[in-house]
C-alpha positions as CSV (number, residue, x, y, z in Angstrom):
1,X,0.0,0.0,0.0
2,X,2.4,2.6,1.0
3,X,6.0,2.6,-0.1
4,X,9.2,4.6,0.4
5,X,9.6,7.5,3.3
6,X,6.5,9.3,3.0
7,X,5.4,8.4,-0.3
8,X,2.6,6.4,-2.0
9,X,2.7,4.2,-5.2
10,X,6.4,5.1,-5.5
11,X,5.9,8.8,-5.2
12,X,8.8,10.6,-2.3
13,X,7.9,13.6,-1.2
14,X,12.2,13.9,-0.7
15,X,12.2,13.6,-4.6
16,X,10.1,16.7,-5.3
17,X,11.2,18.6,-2.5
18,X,15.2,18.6,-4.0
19,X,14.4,19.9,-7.6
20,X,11.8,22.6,-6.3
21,X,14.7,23.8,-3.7
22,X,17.6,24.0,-6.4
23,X,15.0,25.5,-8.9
24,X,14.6,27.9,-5.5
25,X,18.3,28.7,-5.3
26,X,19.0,29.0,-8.7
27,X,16.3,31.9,-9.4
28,X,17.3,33.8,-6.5
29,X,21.2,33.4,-7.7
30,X,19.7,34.6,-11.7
31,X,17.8,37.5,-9.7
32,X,20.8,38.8,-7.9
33,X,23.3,38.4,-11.0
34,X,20.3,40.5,-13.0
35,X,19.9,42.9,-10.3
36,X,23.6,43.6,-10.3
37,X,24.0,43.9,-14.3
38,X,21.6,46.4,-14.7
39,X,22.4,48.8,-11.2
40,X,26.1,48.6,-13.7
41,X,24.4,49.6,-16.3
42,X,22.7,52.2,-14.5
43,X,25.5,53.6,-13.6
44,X,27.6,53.6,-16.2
45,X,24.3,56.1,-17.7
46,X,24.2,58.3,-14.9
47,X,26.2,61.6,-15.1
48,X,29.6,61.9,-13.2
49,X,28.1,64.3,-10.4
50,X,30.7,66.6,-8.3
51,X,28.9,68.0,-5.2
52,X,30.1,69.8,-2.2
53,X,29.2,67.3,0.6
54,X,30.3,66.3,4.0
55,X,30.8,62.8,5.4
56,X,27.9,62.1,8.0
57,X,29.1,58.8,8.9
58,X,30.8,55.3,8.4
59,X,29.8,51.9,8.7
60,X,31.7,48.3,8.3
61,X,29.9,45.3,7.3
62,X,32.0,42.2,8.2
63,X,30.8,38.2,7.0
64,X,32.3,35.5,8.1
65,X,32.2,31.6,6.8
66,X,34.0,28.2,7.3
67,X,35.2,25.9,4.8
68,X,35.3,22.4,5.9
69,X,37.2,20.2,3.7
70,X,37.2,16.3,2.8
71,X,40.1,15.6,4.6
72,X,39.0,17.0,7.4
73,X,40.5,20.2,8.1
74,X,38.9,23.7,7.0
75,X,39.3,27.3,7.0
76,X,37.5,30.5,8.1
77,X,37.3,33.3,5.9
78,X,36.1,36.9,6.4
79,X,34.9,39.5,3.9
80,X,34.6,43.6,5.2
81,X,32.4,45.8,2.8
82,X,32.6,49.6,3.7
83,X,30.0,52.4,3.2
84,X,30.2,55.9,4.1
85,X,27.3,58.3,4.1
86,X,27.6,61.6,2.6
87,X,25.8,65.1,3.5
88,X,24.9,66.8,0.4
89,X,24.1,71.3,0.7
90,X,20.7,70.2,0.1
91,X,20.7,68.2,3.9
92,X,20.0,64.7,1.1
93,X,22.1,62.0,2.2
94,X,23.4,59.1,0.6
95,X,25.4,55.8,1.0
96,X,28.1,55.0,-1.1
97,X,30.4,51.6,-1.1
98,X,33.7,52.6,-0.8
99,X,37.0,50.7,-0.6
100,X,38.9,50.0,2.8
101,X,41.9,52.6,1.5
102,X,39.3,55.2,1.7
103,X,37.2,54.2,4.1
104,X,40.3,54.5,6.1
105,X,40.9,58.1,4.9
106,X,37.8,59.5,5.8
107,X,37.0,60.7,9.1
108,X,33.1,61.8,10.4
109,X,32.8,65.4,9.8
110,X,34.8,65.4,6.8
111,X,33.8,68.4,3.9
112,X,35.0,68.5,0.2
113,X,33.2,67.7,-3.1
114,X,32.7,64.5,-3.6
115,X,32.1,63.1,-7.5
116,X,29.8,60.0,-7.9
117,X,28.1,58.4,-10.7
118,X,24.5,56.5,-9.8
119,X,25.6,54.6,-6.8
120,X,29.4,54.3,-7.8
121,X,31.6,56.6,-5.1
122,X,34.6,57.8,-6.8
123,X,36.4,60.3,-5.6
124,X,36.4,62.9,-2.3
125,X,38.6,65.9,-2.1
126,X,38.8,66.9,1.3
127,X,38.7,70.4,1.3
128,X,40.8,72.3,4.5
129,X,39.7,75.3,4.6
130,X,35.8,74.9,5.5
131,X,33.2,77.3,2.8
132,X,30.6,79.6,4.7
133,X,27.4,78.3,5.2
C-alpha cells in the first residue's frame, strides 16, 4: 500500500522537494546576478556628479564563513564591505560603497566635493579650509 519514506505508489515527497529547492536557489542566484548587471548599467548612464558634501558617517559590514574540507581540516574566511554616508548642501544623504583605502581616509565630519556616478563613489577631495554656510 504505502512505499518509500513518506510516499505512496512510488511517489517521495524527498524527490520533489530537492528539484523545487535547487529551482529555489537558482532563481534567487539569476535575480541577484540580473539585479547587479543592470544597477552597472545604471550607472555607467548616470552623469559623473561633483557636489560639495560632508561625510555624515561610516559603517563596516564584516561576514564571516567556514570551509570544511574532505580531509578534514577547513578554513575560516572573512569578507569587510565599507560604506560611508555623505551630507549633500541640500541636507540629502546618501550611502556609497567605498573601498577600505578610503574608508580608512575619511573621518566623520569630513567636507569636500565628492564626485559620484548612480551609486558608484569615486572620488572625495577633502577640502581644508571649510566654505561659509
Amino acid at each position: 500500500m504505502f512505499s518509500g519514506f513518506g510516499g505512496w505508489n512510488g511517489f517521495s515527497i524527498m524527490s520533489a522537494i530537492f528539484p523545487i529547492a535547487f529551482l529555489l536557489i537558482l532563481a534567487l542566484f539569476v535575480v541577484a546576478v540580473v539585479r547587479g548587471l543592470m544597477e552597472w548599467n545604471r550607472n555607467n548612464h548616470s552623469p559623473r556628479l561633483t557636489v560639495f558634501a560632508a561625510v555624515a558617517g561610516k559603517r563596516a559590514e564584516v561576514s564571516h564563513s567556514h570551509h570544511n574540507h574532505a580531509d578534514g581540516t577547513g578554513h575560516m574566511s572573512t569578507s569587510t564591505w565599507y560604506y560611508v554616508t555623505f551630507e549633500v548642501e541640500s541636507g540629502d544623504r546618501m550611502e556609497l560603497a567605498v573601498s577600505g583605502h578610503e574608508y580608512g581616509m575619511l573621518a566623520e565630519g569630513d567636507r569636500g566635493r565628492l564626485t559620484f556616478q548612480g551609486t558608484r563613489y569615486l572620488s572625495f577631495e577633502r577640502e581644508t579650509e571649510y566654505r561659509d554656510e
